[in-house]
DSSP file (Angstrom, degrees, kcal/mol; ACC not computed):
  #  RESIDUE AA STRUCTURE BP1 BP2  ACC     N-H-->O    O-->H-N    N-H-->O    O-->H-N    TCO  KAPPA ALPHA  PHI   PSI    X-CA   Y-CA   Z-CA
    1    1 A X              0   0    0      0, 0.0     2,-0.1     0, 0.0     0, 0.0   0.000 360.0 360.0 360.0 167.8  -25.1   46.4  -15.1
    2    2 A X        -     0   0    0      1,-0.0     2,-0.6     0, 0.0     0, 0.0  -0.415 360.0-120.8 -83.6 168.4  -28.5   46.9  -13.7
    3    3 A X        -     0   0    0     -2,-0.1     2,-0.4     2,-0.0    -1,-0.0  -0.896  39.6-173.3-100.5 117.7  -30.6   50.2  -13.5
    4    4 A X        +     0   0    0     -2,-0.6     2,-0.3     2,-0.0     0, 0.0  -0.937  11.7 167.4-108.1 132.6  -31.3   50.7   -9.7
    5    5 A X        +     0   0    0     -2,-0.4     2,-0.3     2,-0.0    -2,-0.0  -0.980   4.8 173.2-155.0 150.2  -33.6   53.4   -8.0
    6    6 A X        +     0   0    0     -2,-0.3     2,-0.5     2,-0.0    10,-0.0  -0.840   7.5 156.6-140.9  99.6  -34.8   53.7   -4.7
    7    7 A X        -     0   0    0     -2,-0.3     2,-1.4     2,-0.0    -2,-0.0  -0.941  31.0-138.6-135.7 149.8  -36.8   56.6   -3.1
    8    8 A X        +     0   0    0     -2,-0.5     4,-0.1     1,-0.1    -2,-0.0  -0.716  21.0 177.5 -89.1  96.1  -39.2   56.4    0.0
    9    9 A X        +     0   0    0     -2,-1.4     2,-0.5     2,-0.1    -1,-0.1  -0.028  53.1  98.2 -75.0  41.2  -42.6   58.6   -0.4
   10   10 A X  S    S-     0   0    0      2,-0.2     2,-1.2    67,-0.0    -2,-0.0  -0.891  81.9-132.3-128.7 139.5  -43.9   57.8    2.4
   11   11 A X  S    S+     0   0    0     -2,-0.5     2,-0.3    65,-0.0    -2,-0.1  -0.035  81.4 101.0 -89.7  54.4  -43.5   60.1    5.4
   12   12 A X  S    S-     0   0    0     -2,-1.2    -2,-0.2    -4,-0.1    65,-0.0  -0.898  86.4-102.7-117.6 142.3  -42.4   56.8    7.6
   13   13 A X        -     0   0    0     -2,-0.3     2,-0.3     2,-0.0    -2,-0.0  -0.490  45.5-168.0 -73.1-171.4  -38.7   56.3    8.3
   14   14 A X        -     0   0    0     -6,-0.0     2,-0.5     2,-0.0    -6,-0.1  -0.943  17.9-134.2-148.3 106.3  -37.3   53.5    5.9
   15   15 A X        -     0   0    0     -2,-0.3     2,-0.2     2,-0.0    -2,-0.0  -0.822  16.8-163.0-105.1 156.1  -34.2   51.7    6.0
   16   16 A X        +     0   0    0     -2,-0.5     2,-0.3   -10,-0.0    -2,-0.0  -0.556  11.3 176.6-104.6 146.0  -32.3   51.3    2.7
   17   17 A X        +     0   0    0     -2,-0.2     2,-0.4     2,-0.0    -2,-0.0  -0.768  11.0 147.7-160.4 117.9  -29.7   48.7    2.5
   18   18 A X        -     0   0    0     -2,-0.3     2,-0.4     2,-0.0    -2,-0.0  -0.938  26.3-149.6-149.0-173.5  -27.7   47.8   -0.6
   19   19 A X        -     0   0    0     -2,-0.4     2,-0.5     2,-0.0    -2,-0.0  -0.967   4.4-163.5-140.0 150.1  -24.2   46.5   -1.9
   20   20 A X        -     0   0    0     -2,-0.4     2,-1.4     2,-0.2    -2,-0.0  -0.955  24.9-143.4-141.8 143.6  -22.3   47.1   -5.0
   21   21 A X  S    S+     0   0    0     -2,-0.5     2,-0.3     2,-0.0    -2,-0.0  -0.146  84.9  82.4 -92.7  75.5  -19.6   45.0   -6.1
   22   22 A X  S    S-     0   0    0     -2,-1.4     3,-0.3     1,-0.0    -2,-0.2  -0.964  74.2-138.4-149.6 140.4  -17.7   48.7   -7.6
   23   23 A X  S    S+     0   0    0     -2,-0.3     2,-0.1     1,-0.2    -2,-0.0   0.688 105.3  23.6 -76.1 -20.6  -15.7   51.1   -5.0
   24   24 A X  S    S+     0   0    0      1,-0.1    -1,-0.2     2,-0.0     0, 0.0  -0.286  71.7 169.1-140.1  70.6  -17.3   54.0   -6.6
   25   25 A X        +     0   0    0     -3,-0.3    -1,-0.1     1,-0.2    -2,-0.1   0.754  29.9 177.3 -80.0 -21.5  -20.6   52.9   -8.4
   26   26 A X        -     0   0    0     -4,-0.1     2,-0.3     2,-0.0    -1,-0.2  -0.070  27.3 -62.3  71.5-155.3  -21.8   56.6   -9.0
   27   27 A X        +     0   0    0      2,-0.0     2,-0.3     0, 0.0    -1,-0.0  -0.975  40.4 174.1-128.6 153.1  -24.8   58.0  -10.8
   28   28 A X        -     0   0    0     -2,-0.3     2,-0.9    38,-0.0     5,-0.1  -0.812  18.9-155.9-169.2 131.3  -26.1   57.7  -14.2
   29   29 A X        -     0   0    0     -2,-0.3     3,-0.3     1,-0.2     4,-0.2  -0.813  11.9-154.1-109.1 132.8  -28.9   58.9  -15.2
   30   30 A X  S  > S+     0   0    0     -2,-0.9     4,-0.8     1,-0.2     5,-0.2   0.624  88.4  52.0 -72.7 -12.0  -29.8   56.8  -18.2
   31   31 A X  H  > S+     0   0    0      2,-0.2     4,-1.6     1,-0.1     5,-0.5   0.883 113.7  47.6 -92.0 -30.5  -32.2   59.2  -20.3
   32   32 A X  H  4 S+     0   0    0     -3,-0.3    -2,-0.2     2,-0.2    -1,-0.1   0.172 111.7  51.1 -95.7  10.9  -29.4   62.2  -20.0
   33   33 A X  H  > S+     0   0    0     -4,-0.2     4,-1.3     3,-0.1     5,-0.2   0.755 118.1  34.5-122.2 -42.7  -26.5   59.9  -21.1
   34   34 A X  H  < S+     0   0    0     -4,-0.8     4,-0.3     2,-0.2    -2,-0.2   0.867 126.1  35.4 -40.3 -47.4  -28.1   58.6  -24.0
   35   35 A X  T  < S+     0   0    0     -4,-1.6    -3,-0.2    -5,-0.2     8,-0.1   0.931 126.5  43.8 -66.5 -42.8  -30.1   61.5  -25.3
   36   36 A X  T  4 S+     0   0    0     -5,-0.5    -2,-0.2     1,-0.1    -1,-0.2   0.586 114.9  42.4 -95.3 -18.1  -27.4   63.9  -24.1
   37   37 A X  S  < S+     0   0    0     -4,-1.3     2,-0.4     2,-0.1    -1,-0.1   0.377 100.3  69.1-114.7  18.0  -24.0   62.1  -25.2
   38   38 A X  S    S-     0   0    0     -4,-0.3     2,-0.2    -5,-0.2     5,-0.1  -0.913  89.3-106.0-112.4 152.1  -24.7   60.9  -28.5
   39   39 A X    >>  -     0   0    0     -2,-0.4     3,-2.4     1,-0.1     4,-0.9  -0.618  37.9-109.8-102.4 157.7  -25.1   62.9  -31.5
   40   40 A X  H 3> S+     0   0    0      1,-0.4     4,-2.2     2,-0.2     5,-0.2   0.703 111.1  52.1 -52.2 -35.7  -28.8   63.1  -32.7
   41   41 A X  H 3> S+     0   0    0      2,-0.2     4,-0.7     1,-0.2    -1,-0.4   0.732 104.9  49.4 -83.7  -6.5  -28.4   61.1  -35.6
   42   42 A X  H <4 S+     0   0    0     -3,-2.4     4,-0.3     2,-0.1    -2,-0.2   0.771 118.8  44.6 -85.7 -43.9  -26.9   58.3  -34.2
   43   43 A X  H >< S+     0   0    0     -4,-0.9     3,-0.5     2,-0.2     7,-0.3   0.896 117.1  45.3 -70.7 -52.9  -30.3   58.6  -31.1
   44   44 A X  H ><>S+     0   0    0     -4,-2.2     5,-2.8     1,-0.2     6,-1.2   0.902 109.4  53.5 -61.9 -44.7  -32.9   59.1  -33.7
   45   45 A X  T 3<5S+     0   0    0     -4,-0.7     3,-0.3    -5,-0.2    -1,-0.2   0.731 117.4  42.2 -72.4 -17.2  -31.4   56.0  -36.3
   46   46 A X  T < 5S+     0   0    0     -3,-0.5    -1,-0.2    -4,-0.3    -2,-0.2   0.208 105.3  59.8-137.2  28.4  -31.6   53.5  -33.3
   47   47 A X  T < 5S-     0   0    0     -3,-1.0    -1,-0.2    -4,-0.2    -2,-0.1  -0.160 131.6 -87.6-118.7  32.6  -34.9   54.7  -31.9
   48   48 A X  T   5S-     0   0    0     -3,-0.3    -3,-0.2    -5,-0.1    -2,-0.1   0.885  86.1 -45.1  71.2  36.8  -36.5   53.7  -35.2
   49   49 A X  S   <S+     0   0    0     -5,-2.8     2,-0.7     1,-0.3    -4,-0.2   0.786  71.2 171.7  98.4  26.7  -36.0   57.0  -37.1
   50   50 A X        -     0   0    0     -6,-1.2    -1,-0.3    -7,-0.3     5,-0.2  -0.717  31.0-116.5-106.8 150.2  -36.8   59.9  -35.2
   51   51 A X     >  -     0   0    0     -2,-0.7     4,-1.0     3,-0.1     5,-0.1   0.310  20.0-109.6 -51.0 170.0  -36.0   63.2  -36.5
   52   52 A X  T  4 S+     0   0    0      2,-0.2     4,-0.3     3,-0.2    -1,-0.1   0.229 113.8  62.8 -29.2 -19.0  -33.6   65.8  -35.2
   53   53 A X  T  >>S+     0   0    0      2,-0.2     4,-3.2     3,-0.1     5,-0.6   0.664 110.3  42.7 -97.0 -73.2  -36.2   68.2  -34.2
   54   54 A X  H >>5S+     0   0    0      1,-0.2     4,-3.7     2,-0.2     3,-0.9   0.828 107.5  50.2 -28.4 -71.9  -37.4   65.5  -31.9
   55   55 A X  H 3X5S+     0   0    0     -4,-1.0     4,-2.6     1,-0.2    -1,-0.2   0.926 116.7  48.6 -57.1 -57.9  -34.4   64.1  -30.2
   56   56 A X  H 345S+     0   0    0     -4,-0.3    -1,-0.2     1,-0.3    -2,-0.2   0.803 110.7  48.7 -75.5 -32.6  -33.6   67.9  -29.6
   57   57 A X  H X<5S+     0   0    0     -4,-3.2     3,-1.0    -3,-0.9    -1,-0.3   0.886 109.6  54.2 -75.5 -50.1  -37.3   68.7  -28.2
   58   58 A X  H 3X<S+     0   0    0     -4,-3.7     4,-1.1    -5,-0.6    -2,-0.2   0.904 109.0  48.8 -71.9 -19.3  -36.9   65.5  -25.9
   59   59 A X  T 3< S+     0   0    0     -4,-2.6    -1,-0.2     1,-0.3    -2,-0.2   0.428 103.0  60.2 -77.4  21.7  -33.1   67.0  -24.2
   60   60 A X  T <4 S+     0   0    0     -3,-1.0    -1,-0.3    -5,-0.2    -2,-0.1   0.308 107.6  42.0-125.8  -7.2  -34.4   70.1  -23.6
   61   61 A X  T  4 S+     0   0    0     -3,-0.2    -2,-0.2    -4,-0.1    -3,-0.1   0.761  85.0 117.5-110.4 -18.7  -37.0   68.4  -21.2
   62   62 A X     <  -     0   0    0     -4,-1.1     2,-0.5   -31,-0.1    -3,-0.0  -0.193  66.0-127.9 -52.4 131.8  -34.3   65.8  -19.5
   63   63 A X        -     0   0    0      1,-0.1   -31,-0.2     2,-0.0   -32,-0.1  -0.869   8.9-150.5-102.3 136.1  -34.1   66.6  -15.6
   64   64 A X  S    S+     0   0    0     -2,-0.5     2,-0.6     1,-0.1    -1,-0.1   0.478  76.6  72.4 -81.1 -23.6  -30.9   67.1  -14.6
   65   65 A X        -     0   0    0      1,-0.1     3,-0.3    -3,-0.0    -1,-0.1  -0.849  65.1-154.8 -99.6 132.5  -31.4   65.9  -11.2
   66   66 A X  S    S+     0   0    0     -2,-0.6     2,-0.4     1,-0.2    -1,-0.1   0.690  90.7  66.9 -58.3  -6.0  -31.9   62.1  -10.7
   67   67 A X  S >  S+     0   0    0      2,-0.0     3,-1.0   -60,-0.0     2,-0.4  -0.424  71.9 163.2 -99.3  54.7  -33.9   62.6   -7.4
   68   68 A X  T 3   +     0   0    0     -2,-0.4    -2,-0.0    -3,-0.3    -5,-0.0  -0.533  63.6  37.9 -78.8 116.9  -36.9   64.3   -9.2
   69   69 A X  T >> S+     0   0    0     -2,-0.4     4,-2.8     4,-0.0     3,-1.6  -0.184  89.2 101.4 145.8 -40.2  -39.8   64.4   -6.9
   70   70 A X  H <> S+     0   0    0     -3,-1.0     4,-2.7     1,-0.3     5,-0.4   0.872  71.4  55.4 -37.4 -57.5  -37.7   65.1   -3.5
   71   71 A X  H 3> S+     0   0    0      1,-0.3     4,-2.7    -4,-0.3    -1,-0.3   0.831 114.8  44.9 -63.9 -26.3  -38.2   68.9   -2.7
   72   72 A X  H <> S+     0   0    0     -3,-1.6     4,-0.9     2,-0.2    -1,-0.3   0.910 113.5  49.9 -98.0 -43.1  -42.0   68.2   -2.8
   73   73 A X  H >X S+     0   0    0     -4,-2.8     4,-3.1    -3,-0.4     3,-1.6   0.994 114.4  48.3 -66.5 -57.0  -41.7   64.7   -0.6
   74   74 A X  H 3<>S+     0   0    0     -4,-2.7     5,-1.8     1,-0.3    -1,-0.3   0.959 110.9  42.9 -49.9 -56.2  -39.7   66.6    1.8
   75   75 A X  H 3<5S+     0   0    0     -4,-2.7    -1,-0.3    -5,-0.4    -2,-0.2   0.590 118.3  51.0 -91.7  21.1  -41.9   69.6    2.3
   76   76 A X  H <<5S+     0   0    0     -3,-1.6    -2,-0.2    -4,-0.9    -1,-0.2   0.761 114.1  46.0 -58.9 -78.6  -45.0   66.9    2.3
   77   77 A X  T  <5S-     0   0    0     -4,-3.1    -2,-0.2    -5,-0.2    -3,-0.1   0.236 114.5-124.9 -59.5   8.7  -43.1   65.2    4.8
   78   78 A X  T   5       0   0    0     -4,-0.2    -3,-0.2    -5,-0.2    -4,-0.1   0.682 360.0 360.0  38.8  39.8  -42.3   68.4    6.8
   79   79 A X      <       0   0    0     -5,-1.8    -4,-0.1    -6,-0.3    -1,-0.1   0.443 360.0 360.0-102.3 360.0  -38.1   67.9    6.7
């Protein structure tokens, strides 16, 4: 499937419109399902060979929510 994201910074309304041919299409955030459900050697052999220490250094930095950026647009945007 494709990676889709959509967020409005702009303090304007916006309309959004989209379709998915899935009843329940979810979320998935693609840097915390790779980094984070695979084991390190498996992410490190098929990023060309980076270490354990690495791969470990980049989950510890993954944001956990996929709408990173929001709380700050909102209080921009006075909502």
């Amino acid at each position: 499937g494709a990676i889709h994201f959509e967020q409005n910074l702009n303090c304007t309304p916006a309309t959004f419109v989209a379709a998915f041919n899935s009843e329940d299409p979810g979320v998935l955030t693609i840097g915390n399902s790779f980094f984070g459900s695979l084991p390190a050697t498996v992410v490190g052999a098929s990023l060309g060979g980076l270490n354990i220490t690495t791969i470990e250094d980049i989950r510890v930095h993954l944001v956990q929510n996929p709408s990173v950026g929001i709380a700050e647009c909102r209080q921009r945007c006075g909502l």
